[in-house]
C-alpha positions in Angstrom: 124.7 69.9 109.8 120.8 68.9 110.4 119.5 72.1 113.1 117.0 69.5 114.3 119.9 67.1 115.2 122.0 69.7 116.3 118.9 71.0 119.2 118.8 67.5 120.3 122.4 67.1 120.7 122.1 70.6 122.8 119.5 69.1 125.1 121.6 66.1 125.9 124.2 67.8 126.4 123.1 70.0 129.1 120.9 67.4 130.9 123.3 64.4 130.2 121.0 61.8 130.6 119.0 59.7 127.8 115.9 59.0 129.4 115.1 62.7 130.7 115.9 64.3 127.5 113.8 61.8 125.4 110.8 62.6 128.0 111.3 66.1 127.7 111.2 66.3 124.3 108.4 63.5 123.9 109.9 61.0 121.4 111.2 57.5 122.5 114.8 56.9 123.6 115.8 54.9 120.9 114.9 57.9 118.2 116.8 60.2 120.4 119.6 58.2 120.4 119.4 57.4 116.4 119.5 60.9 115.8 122.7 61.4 118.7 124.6 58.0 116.3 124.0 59.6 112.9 125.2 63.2 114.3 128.1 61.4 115.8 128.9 59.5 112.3 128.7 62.8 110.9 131.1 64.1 112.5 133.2 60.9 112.6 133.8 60.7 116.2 132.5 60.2 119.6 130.4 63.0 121.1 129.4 61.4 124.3 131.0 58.9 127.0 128.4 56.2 127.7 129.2 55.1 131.2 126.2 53.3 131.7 122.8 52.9 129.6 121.3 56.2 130.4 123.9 58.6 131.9 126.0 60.3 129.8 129.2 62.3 129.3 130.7 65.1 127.0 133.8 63.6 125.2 136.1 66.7 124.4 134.9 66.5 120.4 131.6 67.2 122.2 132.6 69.4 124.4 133.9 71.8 121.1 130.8 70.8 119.3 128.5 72.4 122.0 129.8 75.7 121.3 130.0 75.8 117.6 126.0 74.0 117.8 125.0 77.2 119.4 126.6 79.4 117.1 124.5 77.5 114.2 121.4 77.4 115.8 121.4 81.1 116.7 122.3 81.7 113.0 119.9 79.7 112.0 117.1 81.1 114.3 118.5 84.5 113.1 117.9 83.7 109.7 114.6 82.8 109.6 113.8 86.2 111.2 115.2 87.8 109.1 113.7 85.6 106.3 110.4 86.1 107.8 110.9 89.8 108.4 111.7 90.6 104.8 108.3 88.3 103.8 106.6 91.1 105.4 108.6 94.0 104.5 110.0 94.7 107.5 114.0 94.4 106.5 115.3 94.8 102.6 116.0 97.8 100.8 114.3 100.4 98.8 115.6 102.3 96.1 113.7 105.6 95.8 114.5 108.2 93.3 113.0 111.8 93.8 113.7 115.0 91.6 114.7 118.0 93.4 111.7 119.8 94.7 110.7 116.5 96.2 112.7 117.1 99.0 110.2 119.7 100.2 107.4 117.6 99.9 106.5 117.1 103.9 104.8 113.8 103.5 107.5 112.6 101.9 110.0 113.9 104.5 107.3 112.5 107.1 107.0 109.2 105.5 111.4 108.9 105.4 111.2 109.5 109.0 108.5 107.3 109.8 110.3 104.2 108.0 113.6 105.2 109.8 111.9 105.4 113.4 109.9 101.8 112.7 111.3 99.8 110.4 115.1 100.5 111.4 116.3 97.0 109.3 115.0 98.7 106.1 117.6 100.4 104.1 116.4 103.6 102.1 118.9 104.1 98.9 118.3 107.6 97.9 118.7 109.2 94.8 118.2 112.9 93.4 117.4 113.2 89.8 116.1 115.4 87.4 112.0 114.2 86.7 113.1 112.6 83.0 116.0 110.6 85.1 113.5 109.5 87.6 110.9 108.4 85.6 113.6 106.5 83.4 114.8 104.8 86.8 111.3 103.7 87.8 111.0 102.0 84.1 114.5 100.4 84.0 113.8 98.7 87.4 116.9 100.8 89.0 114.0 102.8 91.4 111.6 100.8 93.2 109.1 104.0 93.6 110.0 107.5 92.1 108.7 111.2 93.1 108.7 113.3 89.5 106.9 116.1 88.3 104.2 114.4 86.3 100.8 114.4 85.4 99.3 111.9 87.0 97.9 109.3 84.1 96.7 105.6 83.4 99.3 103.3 82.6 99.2 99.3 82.0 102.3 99.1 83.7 102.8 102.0 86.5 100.2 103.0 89.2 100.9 106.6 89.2 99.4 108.7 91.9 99.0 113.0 91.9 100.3 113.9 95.9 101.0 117.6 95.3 100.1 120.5 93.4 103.6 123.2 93.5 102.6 127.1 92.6 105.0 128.5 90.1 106.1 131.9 90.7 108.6 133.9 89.1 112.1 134.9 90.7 114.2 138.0 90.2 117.6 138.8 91.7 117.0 141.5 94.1 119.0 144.1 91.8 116.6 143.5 88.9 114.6 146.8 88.2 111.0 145.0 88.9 112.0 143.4 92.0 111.0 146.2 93.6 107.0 145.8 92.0 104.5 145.0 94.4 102.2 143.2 92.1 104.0 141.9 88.9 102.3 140.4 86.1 103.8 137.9 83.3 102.4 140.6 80.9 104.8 143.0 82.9 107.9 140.6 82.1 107.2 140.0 77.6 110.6 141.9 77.1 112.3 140.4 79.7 115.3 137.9 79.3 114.6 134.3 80.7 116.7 131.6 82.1 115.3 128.3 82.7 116.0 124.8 83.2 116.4 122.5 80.3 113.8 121.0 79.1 115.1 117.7 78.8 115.8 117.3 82.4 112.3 119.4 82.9 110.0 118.9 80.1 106.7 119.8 82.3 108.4 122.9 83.5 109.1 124.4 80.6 106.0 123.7 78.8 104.0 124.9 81.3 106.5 128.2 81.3 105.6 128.2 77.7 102.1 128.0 78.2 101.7 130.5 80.5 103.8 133.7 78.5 101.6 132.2 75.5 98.1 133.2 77.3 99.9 136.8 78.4 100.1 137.3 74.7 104.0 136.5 74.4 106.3 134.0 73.1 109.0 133.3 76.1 112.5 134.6 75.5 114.9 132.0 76.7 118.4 133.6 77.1 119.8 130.0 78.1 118.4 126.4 79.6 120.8 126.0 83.1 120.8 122.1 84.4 119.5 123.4 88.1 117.4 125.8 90.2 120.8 126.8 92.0 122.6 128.0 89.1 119.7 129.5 87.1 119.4 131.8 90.7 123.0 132.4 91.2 123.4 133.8 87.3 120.0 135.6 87.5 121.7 138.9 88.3 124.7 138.1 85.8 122.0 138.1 82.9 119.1 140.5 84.3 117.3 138.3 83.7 114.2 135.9 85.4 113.0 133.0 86.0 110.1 130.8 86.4 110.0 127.9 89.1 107.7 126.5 92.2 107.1 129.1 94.8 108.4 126.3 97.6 112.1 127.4 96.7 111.4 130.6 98.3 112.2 129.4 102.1 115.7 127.8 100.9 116.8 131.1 99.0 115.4 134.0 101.0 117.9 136.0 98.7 116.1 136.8 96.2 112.1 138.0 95.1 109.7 135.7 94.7 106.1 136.9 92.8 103.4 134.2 92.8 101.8 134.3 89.2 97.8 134.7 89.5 97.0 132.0 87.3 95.1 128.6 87.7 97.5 127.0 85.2 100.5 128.4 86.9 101.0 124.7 89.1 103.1 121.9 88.6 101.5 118.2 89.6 104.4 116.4 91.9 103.6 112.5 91.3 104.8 109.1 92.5 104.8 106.3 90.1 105.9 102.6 91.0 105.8 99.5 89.0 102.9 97.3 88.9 104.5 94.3 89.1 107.0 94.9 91.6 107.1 92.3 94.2 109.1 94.1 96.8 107.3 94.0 99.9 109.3 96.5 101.2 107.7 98.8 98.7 104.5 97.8 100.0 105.5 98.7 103.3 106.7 102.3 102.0 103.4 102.8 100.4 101.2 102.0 103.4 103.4 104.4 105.8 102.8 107.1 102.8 99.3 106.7 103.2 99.1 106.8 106.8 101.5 110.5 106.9 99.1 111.5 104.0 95.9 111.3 106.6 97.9 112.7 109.8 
């Protein structure tokens, strides 16, 4: 049904008079009741009793329309909100993709919360992946914005942008016979047994790992590649062996011996990479309340 007709029939309905409504609604009488004849033909029945020429009355047809006229026009009205709403990324959804460590990222955290408390009609679909998996989701269009380790780089078809710098340090069980070192050197660890993640799911990890045994003057000795962080430091005292990963796991594992390595290379760049020419304003929205928690 015509929402224009439907507001007019409204108005009649609740003043019941031709002549008033048409003056409060600034149009002539006759237009007003055009529009009431076509609705009426439209619903193929009488909507009003015309006792004389300007008083009218609700027939019981119109009596059920009024109700069911609200209902549309509400919906309508509600529509167009939320139409409007999502124009300026204020409602939609957002598919964000993060690997692991992202999760301790504060602006990030800040930023989640910050969407939550304002924009309570956007929906954030989260999704923990390894870095390779999240940059894959970014590319296939699954993710709308992803948070990877990744150096940051130009791309014709991603803006990717360097947020945080993680220190690497390396981890030992608590039983291991160097845990109880107070300064402890990779140079220290050239006969030691490593485990690491693989480096599918981590490439930047464990080239960097690589790296950094190289300039001690050793090639790394990888015992086994382990999918996650968890594992590797559950099996650590299994193997006697070590690891290398970002210092920032030391707060959810207090278990075990963290050693920072003294080395300028020793970092690992956390990125976030979106699309180009993704036309989600919600994403837009995202990015500006990053911004904002990145100045606080």
């Amino acid at each position: 049904m015509n929402i224009e007709r439907l507001n007019l029939f409204l108005l009649l309905s609740e003043t019941l008079h031709f002549s008033r409504t048409a003056e409060e609604l600034g149009i002539a009488q006759s237009a007003l009741s055009h529009q009431i004849k076509l609705l009426e033909h439209e619903c193929g029945c009488s909507l009003f009793e015309r006792s004389n020429r300007w008083k009218v009355a609700l027939t019981p047809a119109g009596q059920e329309l009024v109700h069911h006229a609200k209902m549309l026009v509400a919906a309508e009205d509600n529509a167009l909100l939320r139409v409007r709403a999502a124009a300026r990324g204020e409602c939609g959804k957002l598919d964000l993709a993060f690997n692991p460590s992202a999760s301790n990222l504060t602006v990030l955290l800040n930023t989640i919360r910050l969407i939550r408390r304002n924009y309570p009609d956007i929906a954030l679909h989260i999704h923990e992946k390894p870095s390779s998996a999240v940059y894959e989701s970014v590319k296939n269009g699954e993710a709308d914005i992803g948070f990877l380790r990744f150096h940051a780089a130009s791309d014709e078809n991603f803006q990717i942008r360097e947020i945080a710098r993680e220190r690497l340090a390396v981890v030992l069980d608590r039983t291991h016979p160097f845990a109880s070192c107070k300064t402890l050197t990779l140079k220290d660890l050239r006969n030691a047994t490593f485990l690491l993640p693989n480096g599918k799911d981590s490439p930047l990890l464990r080239e960097t790992a690589d790296a950094l045994c190289r300039k001690a003057g050793f090639e790394l000795k990888l015992f086994q590649e382990i999918d996650n962080f968890h594992t590797i430091l559950r099996l650590l005292s299994s193997f006697d062996a070590v690891s290398i990963i970002p210092v920032t796991y030391q707060k959810d594992y207090p278990g075990f011996v963290f050693r920072i390595i003294d080395d300028a290379d020793a970092v690992l760049p956390e990125a976030m990479m979106w699309k180009k020419d993704n036309p989600s304003a919600v994403l837009q929205t995202f990015l500006d309340a990053f911004r904002r928690t990145a100045k606080a």
